[in-house]
N, C-alpha and C positions, 0 to 999 in steps of 0.2 A: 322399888321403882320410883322414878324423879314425879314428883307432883307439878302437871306443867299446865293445867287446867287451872285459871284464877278461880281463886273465890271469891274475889268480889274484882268490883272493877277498878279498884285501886291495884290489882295484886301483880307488880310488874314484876316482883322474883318470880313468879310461877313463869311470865313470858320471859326472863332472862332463862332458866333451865328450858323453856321450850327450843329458846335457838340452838341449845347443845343437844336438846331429842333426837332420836335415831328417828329416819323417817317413820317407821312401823310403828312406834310408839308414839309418834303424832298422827298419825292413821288411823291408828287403835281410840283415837281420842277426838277425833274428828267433828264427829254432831258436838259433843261437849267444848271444843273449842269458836266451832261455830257460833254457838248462842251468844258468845261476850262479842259477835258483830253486829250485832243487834241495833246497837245505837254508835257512831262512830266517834261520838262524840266520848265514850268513855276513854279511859286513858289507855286502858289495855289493847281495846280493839284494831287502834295502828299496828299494834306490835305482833298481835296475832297475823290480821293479811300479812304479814313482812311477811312472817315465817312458815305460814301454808301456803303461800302465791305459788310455792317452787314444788308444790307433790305435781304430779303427776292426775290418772286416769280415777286415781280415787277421792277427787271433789268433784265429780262430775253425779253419780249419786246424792249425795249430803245436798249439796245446791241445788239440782234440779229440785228434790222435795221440798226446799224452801221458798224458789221459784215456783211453784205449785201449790204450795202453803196459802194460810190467810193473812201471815204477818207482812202486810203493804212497807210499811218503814224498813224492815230488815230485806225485805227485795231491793227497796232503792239505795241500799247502804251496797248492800252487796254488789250490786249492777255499777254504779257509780264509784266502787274504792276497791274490791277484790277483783271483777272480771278484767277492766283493761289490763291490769298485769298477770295474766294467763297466757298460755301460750296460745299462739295461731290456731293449733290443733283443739285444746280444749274449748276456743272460744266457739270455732265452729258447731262442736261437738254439740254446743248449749241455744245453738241457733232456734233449736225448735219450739223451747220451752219460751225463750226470749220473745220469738213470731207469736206464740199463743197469747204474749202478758200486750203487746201489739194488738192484736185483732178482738181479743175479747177479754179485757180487763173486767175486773170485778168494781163497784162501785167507790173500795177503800182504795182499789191501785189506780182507780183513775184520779181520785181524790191527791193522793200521795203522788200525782204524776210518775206512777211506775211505768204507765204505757208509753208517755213520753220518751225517759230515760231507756227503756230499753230497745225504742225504736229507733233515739242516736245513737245505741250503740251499736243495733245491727246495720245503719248506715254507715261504721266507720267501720265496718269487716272487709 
């Protein structure tokens, strides 16, 4: 099996094998491809949004728990560099979680302007 999960955040062969993964097998790796979006500023993490933007109904879980999560920075990475390139459908889909980081941020998402960001995003739906 291709190893397509970085090990660190320099590890761009792992994201070159991930553009050739079968979707299922980036599926199957999903939360673990996740985490290296954490900060967008690593090298990897462009490379991953590129190549999970296109699954389908199966980041709608992994995200939400993130968006539900304590990590304030990886919400604002997320909301700001992986949701606008979702589709219509997923973006809706995420409406609800987005309304909740809106109406009742936690003191680190307010800090990290996550309420912000994801109240422009649900005014650009």
């Amino acid at each position: 099996m291709m190893k397509i999960v970085p090990i660190d955040k320099f590890d761009i062969e792992a994201c070159k094998r991930l553009a050739e993964a079968s979707d299922e097998h980036v599926v199957a790796n999903i939360e673990a491809l996740l985490e290296w979006t954490q900060d967008i500023n690593w090298p990897v993490a462009p490379l991953i949004i590129d190549n999970i933007k296109t699954l389908g109904s199966e980041l709608i879980l992994p995200i939400n728990n993130i968006l539900s999560g304590n990590d304030s920075t990886w919400k604002y990475h997320l909301i700001n560099y992986l949701l606008p390139q979702l589709t219509p459908e997923l973006k809706n889909t995420l409406r609800q979680s987005l309304q909740q980081l809106t109406e009742s941020p936690s003191e680190n998402d307010r800090k990290e302007e996550v309420n912000l960001s994801a109240k422009e995003f649900l005014d650009g739906l």
